[in-house]
matplotlib code that plots the C-alpha trace (Angstrom):
import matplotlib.pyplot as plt

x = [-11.0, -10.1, -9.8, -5.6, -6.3, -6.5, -3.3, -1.3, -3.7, -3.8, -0.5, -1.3, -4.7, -2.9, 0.0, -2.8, -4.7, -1.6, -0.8, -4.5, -4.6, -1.0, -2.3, -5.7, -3.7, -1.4, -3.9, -5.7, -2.6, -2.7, -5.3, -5.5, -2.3, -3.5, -6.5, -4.9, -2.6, -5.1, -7.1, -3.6, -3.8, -7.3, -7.0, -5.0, -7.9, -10.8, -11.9, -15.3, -14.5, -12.0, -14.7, -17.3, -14.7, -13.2, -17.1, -17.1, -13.7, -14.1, -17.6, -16.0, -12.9, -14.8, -17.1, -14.2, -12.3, -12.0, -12.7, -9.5, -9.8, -6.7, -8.5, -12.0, -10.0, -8.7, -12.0, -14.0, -11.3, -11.5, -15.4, -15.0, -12.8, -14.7, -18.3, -16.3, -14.8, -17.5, -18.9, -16.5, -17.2, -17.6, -14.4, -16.1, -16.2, -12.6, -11.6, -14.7, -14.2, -15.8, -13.0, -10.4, -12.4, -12.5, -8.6, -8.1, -10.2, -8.4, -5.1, -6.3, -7.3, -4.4, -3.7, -3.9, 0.0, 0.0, -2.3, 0.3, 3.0, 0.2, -1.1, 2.7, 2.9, 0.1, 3.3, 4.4, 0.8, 0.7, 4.0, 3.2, 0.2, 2.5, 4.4, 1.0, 0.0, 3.5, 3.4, -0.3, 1.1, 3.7, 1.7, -1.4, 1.7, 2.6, -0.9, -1.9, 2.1, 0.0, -3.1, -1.6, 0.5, -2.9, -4.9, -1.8, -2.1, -6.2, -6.0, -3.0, -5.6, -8.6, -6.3, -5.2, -9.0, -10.2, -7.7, -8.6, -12.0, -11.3, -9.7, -11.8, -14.7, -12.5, -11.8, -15.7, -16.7, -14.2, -15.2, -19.0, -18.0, -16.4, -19.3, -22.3, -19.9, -19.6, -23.0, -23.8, -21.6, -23.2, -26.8, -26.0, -24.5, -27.4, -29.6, -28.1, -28.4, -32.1, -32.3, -30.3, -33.1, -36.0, -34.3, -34.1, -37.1, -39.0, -37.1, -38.5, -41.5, -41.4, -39.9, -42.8, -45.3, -43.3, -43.5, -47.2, -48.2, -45.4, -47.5, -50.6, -49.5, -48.0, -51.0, -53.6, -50.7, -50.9, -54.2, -54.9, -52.0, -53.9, -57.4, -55.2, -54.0, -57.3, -59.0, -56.2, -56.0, -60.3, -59.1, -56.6, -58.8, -61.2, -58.6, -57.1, -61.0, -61.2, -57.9, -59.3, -62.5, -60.2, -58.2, -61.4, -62.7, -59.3, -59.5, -62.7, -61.8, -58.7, -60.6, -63.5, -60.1, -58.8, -62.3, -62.6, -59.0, -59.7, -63.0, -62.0, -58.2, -58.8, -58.1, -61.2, -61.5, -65.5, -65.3, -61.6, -58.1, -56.0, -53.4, -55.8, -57.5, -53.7, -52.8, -56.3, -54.7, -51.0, -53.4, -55.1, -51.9, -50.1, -53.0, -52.8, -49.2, -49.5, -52.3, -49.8, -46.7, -48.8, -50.1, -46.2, -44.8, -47.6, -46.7, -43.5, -44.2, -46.2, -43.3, -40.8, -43.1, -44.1, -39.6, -39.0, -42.2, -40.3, -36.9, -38.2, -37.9, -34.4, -33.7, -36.8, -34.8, -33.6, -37.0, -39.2, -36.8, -36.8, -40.9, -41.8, -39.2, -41.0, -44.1, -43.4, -41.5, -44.8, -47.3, -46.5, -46.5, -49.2, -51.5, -50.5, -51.1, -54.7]
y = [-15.1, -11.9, -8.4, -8.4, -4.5, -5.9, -7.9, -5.4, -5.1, -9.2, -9.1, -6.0, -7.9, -11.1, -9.4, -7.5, -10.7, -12.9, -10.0, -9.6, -13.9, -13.5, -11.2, -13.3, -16.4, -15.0, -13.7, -17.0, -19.0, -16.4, -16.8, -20.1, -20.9, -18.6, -20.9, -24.0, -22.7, -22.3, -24.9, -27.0, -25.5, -26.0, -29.8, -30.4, -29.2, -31.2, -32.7, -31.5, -27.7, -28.5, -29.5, -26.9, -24.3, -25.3, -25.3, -21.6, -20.6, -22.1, -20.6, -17.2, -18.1, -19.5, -16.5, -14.4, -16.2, -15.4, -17.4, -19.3, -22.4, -23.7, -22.5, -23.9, -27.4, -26.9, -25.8, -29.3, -31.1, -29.2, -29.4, -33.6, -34.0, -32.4, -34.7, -37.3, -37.1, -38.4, -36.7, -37.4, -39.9, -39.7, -40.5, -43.4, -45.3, -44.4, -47.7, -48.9, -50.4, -47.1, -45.3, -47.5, -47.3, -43.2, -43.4, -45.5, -43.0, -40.4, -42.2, -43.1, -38.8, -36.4, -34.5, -30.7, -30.8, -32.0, -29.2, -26.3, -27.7, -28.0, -24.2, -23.2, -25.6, -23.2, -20.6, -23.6, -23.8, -20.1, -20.1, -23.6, -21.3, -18.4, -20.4, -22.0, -18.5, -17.6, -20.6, -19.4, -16.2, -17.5, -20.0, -16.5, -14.7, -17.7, -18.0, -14.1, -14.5, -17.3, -15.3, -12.8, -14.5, -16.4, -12.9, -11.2, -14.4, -14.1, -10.6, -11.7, -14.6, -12.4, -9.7, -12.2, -13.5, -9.8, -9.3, -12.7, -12.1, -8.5, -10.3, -12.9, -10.1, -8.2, -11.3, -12.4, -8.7, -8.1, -11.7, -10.8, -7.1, -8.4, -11.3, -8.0, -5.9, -9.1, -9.7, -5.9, -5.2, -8.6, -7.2, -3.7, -5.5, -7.0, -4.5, -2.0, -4.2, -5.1, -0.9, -0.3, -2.9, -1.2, 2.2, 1.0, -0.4, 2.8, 4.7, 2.6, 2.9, 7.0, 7.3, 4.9, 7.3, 10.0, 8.9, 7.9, 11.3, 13.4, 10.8, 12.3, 15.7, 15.5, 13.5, 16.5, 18.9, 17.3, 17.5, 21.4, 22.0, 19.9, 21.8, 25.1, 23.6, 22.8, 26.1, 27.9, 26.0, 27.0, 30.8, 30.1, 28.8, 31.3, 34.0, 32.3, 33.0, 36.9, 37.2, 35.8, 38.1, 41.0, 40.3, 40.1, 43.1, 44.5, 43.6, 44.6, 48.2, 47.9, 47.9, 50.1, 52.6, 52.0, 52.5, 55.7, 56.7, 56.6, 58.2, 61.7, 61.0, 60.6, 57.4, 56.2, 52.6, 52.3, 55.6, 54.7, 56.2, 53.8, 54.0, 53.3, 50.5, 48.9, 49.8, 47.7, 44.6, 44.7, 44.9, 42.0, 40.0, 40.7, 38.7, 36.0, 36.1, 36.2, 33.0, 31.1, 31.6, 30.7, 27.6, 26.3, 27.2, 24.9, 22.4, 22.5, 22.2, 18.9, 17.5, 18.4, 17.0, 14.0, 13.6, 14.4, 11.7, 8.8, 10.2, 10.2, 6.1, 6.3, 10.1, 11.1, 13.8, 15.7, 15.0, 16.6, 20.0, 20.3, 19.3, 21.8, 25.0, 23.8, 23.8, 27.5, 28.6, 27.6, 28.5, 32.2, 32.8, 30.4, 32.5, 35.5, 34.6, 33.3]
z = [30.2, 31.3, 28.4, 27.6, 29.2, 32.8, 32.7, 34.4, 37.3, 38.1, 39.9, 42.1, 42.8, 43.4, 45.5, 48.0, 48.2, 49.5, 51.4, 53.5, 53.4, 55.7, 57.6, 58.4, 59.0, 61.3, 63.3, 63.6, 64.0, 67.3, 68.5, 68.1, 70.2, 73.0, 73.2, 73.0, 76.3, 77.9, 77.1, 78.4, 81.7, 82.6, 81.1, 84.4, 86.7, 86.0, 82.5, 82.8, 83.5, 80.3, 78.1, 78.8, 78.4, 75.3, 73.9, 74.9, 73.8, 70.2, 69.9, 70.6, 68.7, 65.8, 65.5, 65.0, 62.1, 58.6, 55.3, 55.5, 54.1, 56.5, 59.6, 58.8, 58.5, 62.0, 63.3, 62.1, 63.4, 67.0, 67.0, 65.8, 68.6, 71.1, 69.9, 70.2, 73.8, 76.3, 79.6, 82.9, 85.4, 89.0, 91.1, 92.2, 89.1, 88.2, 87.9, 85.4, 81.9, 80.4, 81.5, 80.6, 77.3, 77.6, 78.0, 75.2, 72.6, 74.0, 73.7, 70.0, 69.5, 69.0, 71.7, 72.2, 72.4, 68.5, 67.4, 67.9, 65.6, 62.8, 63.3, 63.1, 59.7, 58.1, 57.3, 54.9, 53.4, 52.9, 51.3, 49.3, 48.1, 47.2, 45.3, 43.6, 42.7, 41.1, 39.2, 38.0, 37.3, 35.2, 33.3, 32.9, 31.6, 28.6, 28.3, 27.2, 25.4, 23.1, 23.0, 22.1, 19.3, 18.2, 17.5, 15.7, 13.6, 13.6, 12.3, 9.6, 8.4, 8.5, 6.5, 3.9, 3.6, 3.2, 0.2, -1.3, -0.7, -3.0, -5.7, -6.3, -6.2, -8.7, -10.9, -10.9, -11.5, -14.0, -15.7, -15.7, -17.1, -20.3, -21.1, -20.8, -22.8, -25.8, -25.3, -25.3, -28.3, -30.3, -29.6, -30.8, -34.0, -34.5, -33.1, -35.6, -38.6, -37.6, -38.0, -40.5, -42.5, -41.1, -42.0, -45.8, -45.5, -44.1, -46.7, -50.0, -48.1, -48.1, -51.3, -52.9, -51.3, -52.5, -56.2, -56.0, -55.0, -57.2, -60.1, -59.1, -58.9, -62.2, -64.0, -62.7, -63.8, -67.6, -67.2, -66.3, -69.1, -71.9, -70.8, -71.6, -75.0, -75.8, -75.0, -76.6, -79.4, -79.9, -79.4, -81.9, -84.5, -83.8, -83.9, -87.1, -88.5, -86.8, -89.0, -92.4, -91.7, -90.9, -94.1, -96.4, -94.7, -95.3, -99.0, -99.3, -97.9, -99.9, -103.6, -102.0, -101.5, -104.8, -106.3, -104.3, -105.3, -108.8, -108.6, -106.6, -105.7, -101.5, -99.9, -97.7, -96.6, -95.1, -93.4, -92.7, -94.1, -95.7, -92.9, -89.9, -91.9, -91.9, -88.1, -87.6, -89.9, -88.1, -84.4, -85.4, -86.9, -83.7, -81.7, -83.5, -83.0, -79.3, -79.1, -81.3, -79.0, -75.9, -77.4, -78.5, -75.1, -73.6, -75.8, -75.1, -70.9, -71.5, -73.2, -70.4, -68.0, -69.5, -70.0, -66.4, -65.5, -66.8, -65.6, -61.8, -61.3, -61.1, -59.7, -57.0, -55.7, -58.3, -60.1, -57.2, -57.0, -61.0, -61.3, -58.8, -60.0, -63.8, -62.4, -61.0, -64.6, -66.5, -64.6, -65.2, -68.4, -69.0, -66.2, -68.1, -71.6, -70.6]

ax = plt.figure().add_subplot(projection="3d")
ax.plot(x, y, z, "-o")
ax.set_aspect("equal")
plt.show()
């Protein structure tokens, strides 16, 4: 079948086709009519001159004809006739049974006469053609009318099973869509309690580390502070015995002044004046004193300590920030009294 593009150039093609297949025809229906005259007129000389020149006319005749399918017709039929004519007889043997049998086929033949009509009946073939071909033109015009009708239709159907085709894409996508976003949203439900768990239980884990090393830090803490209450408490009590010497001294110094005061009236403690002998008493009262605050303020840090200790089970937090700003309030003075 031919693109829908060429159907305005089939009838031009067809017209010019009809128009050269005239053309050819009438020129053989000429041509043959001029031979068949002449073909008549030398019939009536002699049949053997007829024969031989009919042989040479259709050989020139036939070498000149077109592709017509009438005109091939009409040649087979000549060159049939012609094989089937025998050679002429000698006036002698006119009145043989061949002849009679020669006139008899020729008799049975058509004649030459019967040929002319038929040529002239090829105008009713060519316009029984024409009227083939306009029937064919007709019937190629209903039949790109259909086609034509059939691929508006084709391109309709593919349309609508483009659009279907979409929607059930959109449908199946937007199906599959909303089961990974459930299934998405159920695993981050449970993925986020599974962390949430691990998260508490990474936490207990941190703060137990936490408290087991705040415990050590504190225990060595106790310890270092009990060491200082010990050695302080040893400088106390050998303070506490500097201060009992210094006071018998003192004593001592005190009647060796009143001895010395009633013997020549001046006050002299070993060498000494009364007043230095009692700036050396107040000196020595003052250090004590001093060892005796240092040891209560210790005391007092262990107790804290050992209170915030217990309180850290239940408060870490709080405990850590208030252990180590203690830590940093006691270890001053401490470091400075020692």
């Amino acid at each position: 079948m031919k693109p829908l593009d060429s159907d305005e150039e089939e009838p031009e093609q067809l017209g010019a086709y009809l128009k050269e297949l005239r053309q050819r025809a009438n020129q053989n229906i000429q041509q043959l009519s001029s031979a068949l005259e002449q073909e008549v007129e030398e019939v009536r000389g002699s049949d053997g001159s007829l024969f031989s020149a009919m042989a040479e006319e259709d050989k020139a005749v036939w070498s000149q004809k077109t592709q017509s399918e009438a005109v091939n017709q009409l040649k087979s039929l000549l060159l049939k006739q012609c094989r089937e004519i025998p050679a002429p007889l000698s006036p002698s043997k006119t009145q043989s049974p061949p002849k009679r049998g020669q006139q008899e086929g020729r008799t049975s033949l058509p004649a030459f006469q019967d040929l002319v009509p038929m040529i002239h009946n090829q105008s009713e073939y060519i316009q029984h053609l024409e009227a083939e071909v306009n029937l064919c033109k007709e019937e190629l015009q209903g039949m790109k009318q259909r086609i034509r009708v059939v691929v508006v239709e084709n391109e309709k159907l593919q349309s609508e099973l483009k659009s279907k085709a979409v929607d059930e894409s959109l449908k199946e996508y937007t199906i599959r869509n909303s089961m990974v976003n459930e299934s998405m949203a159920a695993n981050g439900h449970i993925t986020s309690n599974i962390g949430h768990s691990v998260l508490q239980r990474a936490e207990h884990s941190t703060w137990k580390n936490e408290l087991e090393q705040l415990k050590v830090i504190y225990q060595a803490q106790v310890e270092s502070l009990e060491a200082q209450v010990i050695s302080l408490r040893k400088d106390l009590s050998v303070s506490h015995k500097e201060c009992e010497d210094v006071k018998v001294r003192l004593r001592h110094r005190e009647k060796q002044a009143v001895d010395a005061l009633r013997a020549d009236g001046a006050p002299r403690v070993a060498g000494l004046c009364l007043k230095c002998a009692q700036h050396e008493a107040v000196l020595a009262g003052t250090h004590t004193n001093l060892h005796v605050q240092a040891i209560d303020r210790l005391t007092k840090s262990v107790h804290t300590h050992t209170h915030t200790h217990t309180h850290t089970h239940t408060h870490t937090h709080t405990h850590t920030t208030f252990c180590r700003s203690s830590q940093v309030i006691h270890s001053g003075p401490i470091l400075h009294t020692l």
